[in-house]
C-alpha positions as CSV (number, residue, x, y, z in Angstrom):
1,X,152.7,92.5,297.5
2,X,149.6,94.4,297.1
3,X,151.7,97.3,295.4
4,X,153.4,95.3,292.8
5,X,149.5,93.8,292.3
6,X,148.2,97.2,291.7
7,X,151.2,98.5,289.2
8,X,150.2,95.5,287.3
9,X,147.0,96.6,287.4
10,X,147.8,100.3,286.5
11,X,149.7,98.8,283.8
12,X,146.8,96.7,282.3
13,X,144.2,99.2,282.3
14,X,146.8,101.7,280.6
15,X,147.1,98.9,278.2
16,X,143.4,98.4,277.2
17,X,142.3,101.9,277.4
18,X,145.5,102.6,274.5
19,X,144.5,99.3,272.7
20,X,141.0,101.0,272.2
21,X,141.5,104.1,272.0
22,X,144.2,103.4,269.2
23,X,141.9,100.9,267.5
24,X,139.1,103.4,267.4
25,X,141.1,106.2,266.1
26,X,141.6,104.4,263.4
27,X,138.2,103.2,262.6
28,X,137.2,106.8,262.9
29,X,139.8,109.2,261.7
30,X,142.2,107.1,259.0
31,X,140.0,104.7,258.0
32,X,138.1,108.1,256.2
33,X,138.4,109.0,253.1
34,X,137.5,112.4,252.5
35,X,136.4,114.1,249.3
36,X,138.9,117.1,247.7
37,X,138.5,120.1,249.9
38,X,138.2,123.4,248.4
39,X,140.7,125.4,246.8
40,X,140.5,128.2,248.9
41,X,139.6,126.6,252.2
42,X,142.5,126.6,255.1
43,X,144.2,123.6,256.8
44,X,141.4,124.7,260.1
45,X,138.2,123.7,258.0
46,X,140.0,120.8,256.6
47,X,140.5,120.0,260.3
48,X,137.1,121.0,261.8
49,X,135.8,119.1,258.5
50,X,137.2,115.4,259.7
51,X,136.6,116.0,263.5
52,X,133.3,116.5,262.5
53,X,133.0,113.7,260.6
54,X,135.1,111.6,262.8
55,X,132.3,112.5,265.7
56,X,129.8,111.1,263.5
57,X,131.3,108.3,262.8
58,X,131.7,107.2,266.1
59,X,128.4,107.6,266.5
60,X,127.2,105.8,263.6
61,X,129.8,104.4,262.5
62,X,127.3,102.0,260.1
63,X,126.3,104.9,258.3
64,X,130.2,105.2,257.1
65,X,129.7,102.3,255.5
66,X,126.2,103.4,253.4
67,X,128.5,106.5,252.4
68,X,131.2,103.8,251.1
69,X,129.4,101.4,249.6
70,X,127.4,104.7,247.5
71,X,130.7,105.4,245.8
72,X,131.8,102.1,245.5
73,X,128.8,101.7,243.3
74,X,129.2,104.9,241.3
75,X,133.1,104.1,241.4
76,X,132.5,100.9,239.5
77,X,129.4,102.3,236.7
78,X,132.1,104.8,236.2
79,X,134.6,102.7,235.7
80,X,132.8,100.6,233.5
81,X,131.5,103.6,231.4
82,X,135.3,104.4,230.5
83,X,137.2,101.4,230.5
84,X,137.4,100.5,227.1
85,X,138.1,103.9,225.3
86,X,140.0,106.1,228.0
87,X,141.4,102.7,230.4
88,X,139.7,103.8,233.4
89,X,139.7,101.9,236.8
90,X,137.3,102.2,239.9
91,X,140.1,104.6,240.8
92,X,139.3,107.2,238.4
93,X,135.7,106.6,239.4
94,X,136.6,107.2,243.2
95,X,138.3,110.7,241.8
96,X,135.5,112.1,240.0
97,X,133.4,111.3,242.7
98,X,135.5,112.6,245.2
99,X,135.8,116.0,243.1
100,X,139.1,115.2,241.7
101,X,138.5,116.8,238.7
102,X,138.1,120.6,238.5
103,X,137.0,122.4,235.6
104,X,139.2,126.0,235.1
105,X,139.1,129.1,232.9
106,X,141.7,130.3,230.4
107,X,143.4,131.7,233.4
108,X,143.8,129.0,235.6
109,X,141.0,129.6,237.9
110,X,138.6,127.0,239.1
111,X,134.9,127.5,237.9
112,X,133.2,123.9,239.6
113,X,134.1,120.2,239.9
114,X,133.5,118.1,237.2
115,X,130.8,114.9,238.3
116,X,129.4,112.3,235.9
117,X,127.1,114.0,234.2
118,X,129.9,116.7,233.2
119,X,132.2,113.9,231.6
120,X,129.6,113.2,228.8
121,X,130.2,116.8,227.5
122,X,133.6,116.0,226.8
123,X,135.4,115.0,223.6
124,X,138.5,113.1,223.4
125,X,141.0,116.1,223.5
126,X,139.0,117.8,226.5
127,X,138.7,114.4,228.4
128,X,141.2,113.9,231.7
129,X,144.4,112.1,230.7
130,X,145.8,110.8,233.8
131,X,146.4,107.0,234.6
132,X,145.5,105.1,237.7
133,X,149.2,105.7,239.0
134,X,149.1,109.3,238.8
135,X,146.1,109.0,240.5
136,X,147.6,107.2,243.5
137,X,150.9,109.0,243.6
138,X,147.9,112.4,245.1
139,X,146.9,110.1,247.9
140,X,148.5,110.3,251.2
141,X,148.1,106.5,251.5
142,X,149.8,104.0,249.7
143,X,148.6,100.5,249.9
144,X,151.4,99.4,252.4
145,X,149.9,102.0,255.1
146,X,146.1,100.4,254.1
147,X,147.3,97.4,255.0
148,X,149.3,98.1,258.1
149,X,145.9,99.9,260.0
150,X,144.0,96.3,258.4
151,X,146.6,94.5,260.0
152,X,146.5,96.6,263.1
153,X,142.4,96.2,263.3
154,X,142.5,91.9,262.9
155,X,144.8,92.2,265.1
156,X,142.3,93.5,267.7
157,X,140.0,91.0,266.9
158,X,142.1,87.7,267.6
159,X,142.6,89.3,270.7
160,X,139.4,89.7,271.5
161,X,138.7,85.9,269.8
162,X,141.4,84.3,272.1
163,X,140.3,85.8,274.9
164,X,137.1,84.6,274.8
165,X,138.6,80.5,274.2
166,X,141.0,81.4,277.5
167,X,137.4,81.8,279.3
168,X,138.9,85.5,280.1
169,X,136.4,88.5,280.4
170,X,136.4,91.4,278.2
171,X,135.2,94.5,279.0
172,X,132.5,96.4,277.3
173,X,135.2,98.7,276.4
174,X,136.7,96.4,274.3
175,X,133.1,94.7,272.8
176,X,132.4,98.2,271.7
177,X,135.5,98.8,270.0
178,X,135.5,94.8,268.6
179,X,132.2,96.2,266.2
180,X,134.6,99.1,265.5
181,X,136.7,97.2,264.0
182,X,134.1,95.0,262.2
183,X,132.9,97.7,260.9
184,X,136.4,98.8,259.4
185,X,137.1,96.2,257.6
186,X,134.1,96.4,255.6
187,X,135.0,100.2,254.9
188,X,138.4,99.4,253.9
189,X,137.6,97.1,251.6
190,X,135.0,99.1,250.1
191,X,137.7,102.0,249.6
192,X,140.5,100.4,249.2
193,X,140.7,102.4,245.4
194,X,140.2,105.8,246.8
195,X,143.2,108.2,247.2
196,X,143.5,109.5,250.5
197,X,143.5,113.1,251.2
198,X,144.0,114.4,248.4
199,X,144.2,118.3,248.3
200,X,144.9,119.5,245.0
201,X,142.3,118.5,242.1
202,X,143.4,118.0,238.6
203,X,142.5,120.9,236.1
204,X,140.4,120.0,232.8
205,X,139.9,122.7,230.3
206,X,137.0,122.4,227.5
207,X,138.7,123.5,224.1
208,X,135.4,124.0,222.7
209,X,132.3,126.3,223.9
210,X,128.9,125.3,223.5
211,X,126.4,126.6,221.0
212,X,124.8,129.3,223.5
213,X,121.9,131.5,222.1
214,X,123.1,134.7,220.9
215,X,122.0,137.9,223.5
216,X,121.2,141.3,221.9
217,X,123.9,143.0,224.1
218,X,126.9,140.9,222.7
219,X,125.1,141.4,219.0
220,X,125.8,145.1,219.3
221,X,128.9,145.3,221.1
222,X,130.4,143.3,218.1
223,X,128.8,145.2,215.8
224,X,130.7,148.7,217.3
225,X,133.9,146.4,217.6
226,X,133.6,145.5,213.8
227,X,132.8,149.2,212.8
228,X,135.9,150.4,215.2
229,X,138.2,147.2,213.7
230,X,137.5,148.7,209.5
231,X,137.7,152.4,210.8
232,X,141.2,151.5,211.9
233,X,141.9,149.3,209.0
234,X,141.0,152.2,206.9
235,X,143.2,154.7,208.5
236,X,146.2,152.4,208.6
237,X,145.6,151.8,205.0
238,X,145.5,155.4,204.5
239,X,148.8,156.3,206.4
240,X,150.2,153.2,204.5
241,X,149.3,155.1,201.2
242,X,151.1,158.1,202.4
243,X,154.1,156.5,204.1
244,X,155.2,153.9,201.4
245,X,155.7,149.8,201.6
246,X,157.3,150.7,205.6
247,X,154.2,152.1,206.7
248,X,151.8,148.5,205.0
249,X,154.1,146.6,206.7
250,X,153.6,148.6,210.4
251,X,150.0,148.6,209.7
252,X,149.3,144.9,209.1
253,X,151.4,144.4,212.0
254,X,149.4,146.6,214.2
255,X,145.7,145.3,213.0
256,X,147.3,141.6,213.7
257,X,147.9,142.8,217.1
258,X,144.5,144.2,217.3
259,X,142.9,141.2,216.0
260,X,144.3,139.0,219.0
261,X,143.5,141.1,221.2
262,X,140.2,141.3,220.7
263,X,140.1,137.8,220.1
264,X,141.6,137.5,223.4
265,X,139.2,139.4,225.0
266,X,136.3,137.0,223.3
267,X,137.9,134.2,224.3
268,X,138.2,135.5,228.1
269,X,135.0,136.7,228.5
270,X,133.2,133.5,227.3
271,X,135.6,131.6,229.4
272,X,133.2,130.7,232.1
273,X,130.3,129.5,229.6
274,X,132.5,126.4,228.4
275,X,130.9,124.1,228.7
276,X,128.6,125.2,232.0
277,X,126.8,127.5,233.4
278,X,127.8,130.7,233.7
279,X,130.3,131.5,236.8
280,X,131.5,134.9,237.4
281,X,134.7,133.9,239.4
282,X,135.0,137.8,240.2
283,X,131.9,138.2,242.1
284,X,131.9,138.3,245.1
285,X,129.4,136.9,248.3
286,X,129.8,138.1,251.2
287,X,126.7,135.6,252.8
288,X,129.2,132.2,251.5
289,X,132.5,133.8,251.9
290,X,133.5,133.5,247.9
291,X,135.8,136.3,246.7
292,X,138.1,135.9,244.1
293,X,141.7,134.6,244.1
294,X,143.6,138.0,246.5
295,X,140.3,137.8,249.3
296,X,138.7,135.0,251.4
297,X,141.7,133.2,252.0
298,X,143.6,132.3,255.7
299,X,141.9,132.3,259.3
300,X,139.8,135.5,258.7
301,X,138.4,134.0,255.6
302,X,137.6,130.6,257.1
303,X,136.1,132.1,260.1
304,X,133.6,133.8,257.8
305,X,132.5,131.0,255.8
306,X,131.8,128.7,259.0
307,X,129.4,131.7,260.6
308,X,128.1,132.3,256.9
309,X,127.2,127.9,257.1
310,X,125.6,128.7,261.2
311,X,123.4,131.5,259.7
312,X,122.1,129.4,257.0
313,X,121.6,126.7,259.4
314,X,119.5,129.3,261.7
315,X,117.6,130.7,258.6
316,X,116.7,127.6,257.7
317,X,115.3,126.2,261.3
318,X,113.4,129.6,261.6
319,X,112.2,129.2,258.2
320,X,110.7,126.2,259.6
321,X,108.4,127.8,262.3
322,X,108.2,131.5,261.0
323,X,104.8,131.2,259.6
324,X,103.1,129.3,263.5
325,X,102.0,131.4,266.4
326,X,104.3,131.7,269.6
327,X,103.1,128.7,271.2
328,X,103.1,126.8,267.8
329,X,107.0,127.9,268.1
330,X,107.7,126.9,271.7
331,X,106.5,123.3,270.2
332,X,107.5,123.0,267.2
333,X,111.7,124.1,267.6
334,X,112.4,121.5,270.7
335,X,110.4,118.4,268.9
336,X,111.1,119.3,265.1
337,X,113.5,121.4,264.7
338,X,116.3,120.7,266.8
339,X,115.7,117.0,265.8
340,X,115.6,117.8,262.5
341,X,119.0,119.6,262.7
342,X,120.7,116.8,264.7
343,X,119.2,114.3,262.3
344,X,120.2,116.0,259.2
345,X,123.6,115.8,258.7
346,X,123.7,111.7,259.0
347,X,121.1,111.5,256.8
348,X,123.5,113.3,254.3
349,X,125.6,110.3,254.4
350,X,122.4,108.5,252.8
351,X,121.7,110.6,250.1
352,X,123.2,113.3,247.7
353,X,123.3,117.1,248.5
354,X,121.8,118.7,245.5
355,X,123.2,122.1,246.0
356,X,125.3,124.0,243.2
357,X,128.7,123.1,243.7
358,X,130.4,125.9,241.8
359,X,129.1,128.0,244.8
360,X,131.5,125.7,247.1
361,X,134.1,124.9,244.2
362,X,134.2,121.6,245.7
363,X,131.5,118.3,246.1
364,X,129.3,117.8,249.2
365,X,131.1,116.2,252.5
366,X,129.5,113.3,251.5
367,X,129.1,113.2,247.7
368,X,128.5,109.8,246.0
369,X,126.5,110.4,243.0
370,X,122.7,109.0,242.0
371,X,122.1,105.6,242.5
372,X,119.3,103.0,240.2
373,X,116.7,101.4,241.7
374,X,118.5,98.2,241.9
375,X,121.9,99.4,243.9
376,X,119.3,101.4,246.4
377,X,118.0,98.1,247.0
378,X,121.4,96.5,246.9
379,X,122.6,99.4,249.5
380,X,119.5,99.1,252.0
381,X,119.8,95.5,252.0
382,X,123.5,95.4,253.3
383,X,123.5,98.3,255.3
384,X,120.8,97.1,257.2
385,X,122.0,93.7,257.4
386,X,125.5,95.2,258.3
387,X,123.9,97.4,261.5
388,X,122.2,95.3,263.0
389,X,125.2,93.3,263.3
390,X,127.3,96.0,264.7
391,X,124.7,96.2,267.4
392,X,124.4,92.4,267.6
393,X,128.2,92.7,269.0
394,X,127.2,94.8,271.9
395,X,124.9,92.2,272.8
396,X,127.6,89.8,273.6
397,X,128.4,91.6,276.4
398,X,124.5,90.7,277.7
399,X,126.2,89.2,281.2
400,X,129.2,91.3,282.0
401,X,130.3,92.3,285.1
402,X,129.5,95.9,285.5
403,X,129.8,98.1,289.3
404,X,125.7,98.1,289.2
405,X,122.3,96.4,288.0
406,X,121.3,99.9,286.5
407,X,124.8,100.2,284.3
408,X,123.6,96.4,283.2
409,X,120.3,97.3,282.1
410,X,121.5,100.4,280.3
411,X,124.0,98.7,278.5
412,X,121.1,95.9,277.0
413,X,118.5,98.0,276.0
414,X,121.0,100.4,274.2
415,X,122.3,97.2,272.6
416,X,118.5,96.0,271.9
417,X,118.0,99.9,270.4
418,X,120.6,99.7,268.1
419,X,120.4,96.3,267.0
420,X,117.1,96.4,265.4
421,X,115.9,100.0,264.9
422,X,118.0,99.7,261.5
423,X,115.8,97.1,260.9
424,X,112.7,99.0,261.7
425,X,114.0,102.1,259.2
426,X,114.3,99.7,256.7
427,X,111.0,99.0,256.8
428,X,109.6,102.5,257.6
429,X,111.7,103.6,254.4
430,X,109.8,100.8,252.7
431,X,106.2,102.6,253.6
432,X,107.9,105.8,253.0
433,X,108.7,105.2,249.3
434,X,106.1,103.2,248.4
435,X,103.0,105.4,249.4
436,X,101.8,108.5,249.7
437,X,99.4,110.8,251.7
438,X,98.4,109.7,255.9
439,X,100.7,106.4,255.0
440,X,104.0,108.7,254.2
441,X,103.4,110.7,256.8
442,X,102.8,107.8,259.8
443,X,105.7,106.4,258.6
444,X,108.0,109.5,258.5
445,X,107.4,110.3,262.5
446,X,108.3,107.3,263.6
447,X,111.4,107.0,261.9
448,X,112.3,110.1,263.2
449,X,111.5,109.1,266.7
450,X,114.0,106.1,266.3
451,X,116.9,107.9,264.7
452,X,116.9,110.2,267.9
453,X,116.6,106.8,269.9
454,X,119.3,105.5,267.9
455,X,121.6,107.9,269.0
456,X,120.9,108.4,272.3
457,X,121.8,104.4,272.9
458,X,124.8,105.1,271.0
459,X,126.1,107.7,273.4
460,X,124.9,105.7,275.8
461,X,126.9,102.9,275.2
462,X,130.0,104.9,274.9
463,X,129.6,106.0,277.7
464,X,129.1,103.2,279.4
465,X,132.3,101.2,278.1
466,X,134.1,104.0,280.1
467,X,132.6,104.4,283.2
468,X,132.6,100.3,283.3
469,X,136.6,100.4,283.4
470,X,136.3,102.2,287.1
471,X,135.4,98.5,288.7
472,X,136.5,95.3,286.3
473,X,136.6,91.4,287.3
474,X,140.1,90.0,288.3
475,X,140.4,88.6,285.0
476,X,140.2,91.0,282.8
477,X,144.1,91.9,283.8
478,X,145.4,88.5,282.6
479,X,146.5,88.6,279.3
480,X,146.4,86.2,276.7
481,X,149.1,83.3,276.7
482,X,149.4,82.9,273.0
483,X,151.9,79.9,273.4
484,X,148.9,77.9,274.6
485,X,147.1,77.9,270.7
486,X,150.7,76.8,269.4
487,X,150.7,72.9,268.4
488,X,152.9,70.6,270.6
489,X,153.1,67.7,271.8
């Protein structure tokens, strides 16, 4: 008897561990909606790309949510900028933002993505004619597949819902993946628009160069090409005197030809200044991987770009404590700079990278565009609101059974951390912007100090929901009858 009670119990835990671990992998890996990747970077750093973000996101998974409600906003000013003369829909927004639109040279090759600012410098002829439904046909997602993983997360949640009217225990397991899903909702809905891993961006040629001030150098090389241009004209003119109406006919032919090909070469070699600054697609640096279009490219050339990203990353934490004395150093790199490093990429998620994308040929992991005034307000407001919420849920698992009093405490002041430190950076951020001098910098360390908190309680806390499955209460193997919340008499 106590075997068959045991298999049951095998197969319930199998059960809830797969429910969660299904229900997070969603949250975290295909609920994201990447930007376009680079043209020249391999399926690996595609890969290593989402894993990373994917660990973030379960981490602070709240964060997700500022990066998708920044391009919702941009998404929808863009929108509205277009709508009326070129039909555009948040979707097209979503695409620009996500660097769906690539601006190319005569020959094909891509010089930098095109962003908002970039569109204005376009006339009608130049400006991307695609349609919302071309858009959607790039995206590895239809709408159907959106709504089977939204389907999939409610789902979890009336689970969780009726177990809690059967008076059944849930585990903290299942609490922590509950604000998962929460959480998901809100970022499907927010992105509901945006393709889905798109790969390929759509090319945009300018058909028209800006007026650029003339350089000395180009003066005098057209100059030479003018003087060689009427010295040949000459001498075919000449041989055509000699040679009769066959000859005029060769030689007009052949300064034709010479005519287009220098205007070819114009025309190639200003093919990089339409428009934008000036990109020489052949150089090549060795320091960010970029080569041209026959180097750079499969596991050799991805393997140099990611050491080329460490080395920056270790220039730039060195750069930090260069200038201090050895001591200085030994206290500096373990309280600033190793924070720092941890702490920076999430707070990329908050804000725009400002770096020159035609060095990448592709926008920022977490591009989104500037924001006004009033969506930053708009966008602190609700992401606040919408963390502390997230770690509200934890909290409802304040009286769970857990194998031991310490696991217990753990698990409520990790809850307590993350529940209201967003709350606290909110107003820290408040200080931060709206002073300067000894009142930026008080406010700056502490809100350092909590983000490390922060995510300490978070890896608490997944922890925690794990170790918690090795000793559960007998009723968290029943499972829900659902007949019970069918009317009948």
């Amino acid at each position: 008897m106590s075997t068959c009670s045991d298999i049951h119990h095998c197969r319930t835990m199998v059960g809830i561990i797969s429910s969660c671990l299904t229900t997070v992998f969603s949250c975290t890996w295909v609920a994201t909606h990447p930007n376009v990747p680079g043209p020249k970077e391999t399926s690996f750093e595609i890969t290593l790309r989402r894993v990373r973000v994917m660990v973030m996101a379960l981490i602070t998974p709240e964060l997700i949510i500022v990066w998708a409600m920044r391009q919702w906003f941009v998404a929808g000013r863009i929108a509205r900028k277009y709508e009326g003369k070129h039909k555009w829909t948040r979707t097209h927004g979503f695409f620009t933002q996500m660097g769906g639109f690539m601006l190319v040279n005569d020959q094909g090759r891509p010089i930098q993505p095109l962003v908002l600012d970039d569109l204005d410098d376009l006339d009608d002829s130049e400006f991307p004619q695609i349609t919302e439904i071309e858009i959607q046909d790039r995206s590895k997602r239809d709408a159907l597949s959106k709504a089977l993983i939204m389907v999939q997360t409610t789902w979890f949640i009336l689970q969780c819902v009726a177990r809690v009217l059967e008076h059944l225990p849930i585990t903290e397991l299942e609490i922590a993946t509950l604000a998962f899903t929460i959480l998901n909702l809100a970022t499907y809905t927010l992105w509901w628009s945006k393709p889905a891993d798109v790969r390929c961006p759509y090319p945009v040629r300018r058909n028209k160069k800006l007026e650029i001030a003339p350089r000395e150098e180009p003066k005098e090389e057209s100059k030479e090409e003018s003087k060689e241009e009427s010295k040949k004209d000459s001498e075919e003119e000449s041989e055509g005197d000699h040679e009769g109406s066959d000859g005029e006919d060769e030689g007009d032919d052949g300064l034709k030809g010479e005519e287009a090909s220098l205007k070819g070469r114009e025309t190639s070699s200003k093919g990089d200044l339409e428009g934008y600054k000036e990109v020489h697609l052949n150089e090549f640096d060795a320091e960010k991987g970029e080569d041209d279009d026959e180097s750079g490219g499969g596991f050799s050339g991805a393997l140099g770009r990611i050491h080329s990203k460490a080395q920056s990353w270790l220039a730039e934490t060195w750069s930090l404590v260069e200038d201090d004395s050895p001591v200085k150093r030994i206290l500096t790199i373990p309280f600033l700079a190793i924070p720092m490093g941890i702490i920076t990429p999430f707070l990329e998620m908050t804000a725009d990278d400002t770096s020159d994308m035609s060095e990448q040929k592709r926008v920022t992991t977490f591009h989104a565009g500037e924001l006004t005034d009033s969506e930053v307000n708009q966008l602190t407001l609700i992401s606040s609101f919408i963390a502390t919420v997230f770690g509200a849920i934890h909290c409802f698992a304040w009286n769970v059974q857990v194998p031991s009093p310490t696991q217990l405490l753990l698990w409520r002041a990790s809850s307590l951390t993350i529940t209201f430190i967003p709350i606290f950076e909110v107003l820290a951020f408040q200080v931060y912007s709206n002073n300067d001098g000894f009142l930026e910098m008080i406010s700056l360390w502490p809100s350092i100090l909590a983000a490390v908190a922060y995510i300490a309680a978070r890896i608490t806390l997944l922890v925690l929901a794990f170790t918690s499955l090795r000793s559960l209460p007998p009723g968290a193997y029943e499972t829900v009858v659902w007949t019970t919340f069918i009317p009948h008499l």
